[in-house]
C-alpha positions as CSV (number, residue, x, y, z in Angstrom):
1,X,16.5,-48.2,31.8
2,X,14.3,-45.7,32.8
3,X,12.2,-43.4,30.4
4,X,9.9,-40.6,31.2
5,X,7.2,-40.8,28.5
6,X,4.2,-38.2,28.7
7,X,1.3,-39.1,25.9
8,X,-2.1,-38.3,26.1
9,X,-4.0,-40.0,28.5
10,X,-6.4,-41.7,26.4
11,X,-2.7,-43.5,24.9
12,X,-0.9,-44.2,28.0
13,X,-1.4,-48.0,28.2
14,X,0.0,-47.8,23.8
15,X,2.8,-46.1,24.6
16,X,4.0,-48.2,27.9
17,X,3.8,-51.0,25.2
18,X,5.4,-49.5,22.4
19,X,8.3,-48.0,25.1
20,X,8.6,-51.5,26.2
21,X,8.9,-53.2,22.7
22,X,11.1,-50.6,21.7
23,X,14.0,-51.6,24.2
24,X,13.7,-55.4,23.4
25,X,16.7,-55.7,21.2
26,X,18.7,-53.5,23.6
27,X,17.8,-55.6,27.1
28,X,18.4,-59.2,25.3
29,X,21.6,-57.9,23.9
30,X,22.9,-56.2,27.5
31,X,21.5,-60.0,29.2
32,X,23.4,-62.0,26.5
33,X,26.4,-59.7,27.4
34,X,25.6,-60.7,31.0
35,X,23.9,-57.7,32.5
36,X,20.5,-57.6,34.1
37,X,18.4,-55.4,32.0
38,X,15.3,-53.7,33.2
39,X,13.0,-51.5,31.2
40,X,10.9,-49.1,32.8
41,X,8.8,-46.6,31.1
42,X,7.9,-43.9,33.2
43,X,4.1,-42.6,32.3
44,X,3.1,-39.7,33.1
45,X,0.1,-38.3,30.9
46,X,0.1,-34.9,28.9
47,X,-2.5,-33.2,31.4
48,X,0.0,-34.9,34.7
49,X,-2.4,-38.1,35.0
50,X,0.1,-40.5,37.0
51,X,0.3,-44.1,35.1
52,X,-0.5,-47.0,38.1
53,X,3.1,-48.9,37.3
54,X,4.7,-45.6,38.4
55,X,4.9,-46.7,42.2
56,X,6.3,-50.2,41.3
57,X,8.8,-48.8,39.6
58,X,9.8,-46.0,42.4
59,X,10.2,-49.2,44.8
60,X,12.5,-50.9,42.6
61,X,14.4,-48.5,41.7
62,X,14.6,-48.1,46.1
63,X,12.6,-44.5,46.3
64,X,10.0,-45.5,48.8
65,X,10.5,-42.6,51.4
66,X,10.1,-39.8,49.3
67,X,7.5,-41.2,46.8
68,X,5.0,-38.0,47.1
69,X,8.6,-35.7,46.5
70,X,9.7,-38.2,43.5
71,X,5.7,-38.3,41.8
72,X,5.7,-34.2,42.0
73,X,9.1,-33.7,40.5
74,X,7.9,-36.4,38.0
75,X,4.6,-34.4,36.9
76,X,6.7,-31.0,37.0
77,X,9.0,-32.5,34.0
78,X,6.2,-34.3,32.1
79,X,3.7,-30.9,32.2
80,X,7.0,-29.1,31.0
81,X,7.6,-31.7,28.7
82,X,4.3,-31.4,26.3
């Protein structure tokens, strides 16, 4: 499960946490059901500040080529976002 989430920068660590937490439930239930369940939150700060998980999560999900292309279509949604 991927989420974009765009808080302020001084919050982005608190909200990858809460985002994380918040999906719990959901990723045991889908693993009980047997389903792998992944839950990554997608930070990108208010003012386009790029959270360091970001490119961990572009390689798993397998976008490794176009990671600059992928991190600026990213920042375009978060700025429009808040």
């Amino acid at each position: 499960m991927v989420e974009l989430i765009v808080p302020y920068e001084n919050r982005m660590e608190e909200a990858y946490i809460y985002q994380r937490q918040k999906y719990l439930n959901l990723t045991k239930e889908l693993e009980d059901a047997g389903y792998k369940a992944v839950v990554m939150p997608v930070e990108i700060g208010a003012r386009g500040f790029i959270g360091s998980l970001i490119y961990d999560h572009l390689t798993k999900l397998s976008i490794c080529d176009n990671k600059t292309k992928a991190l600026k279509l990213l920042v375009e949604k978060a700025e429009n976002s808040s």
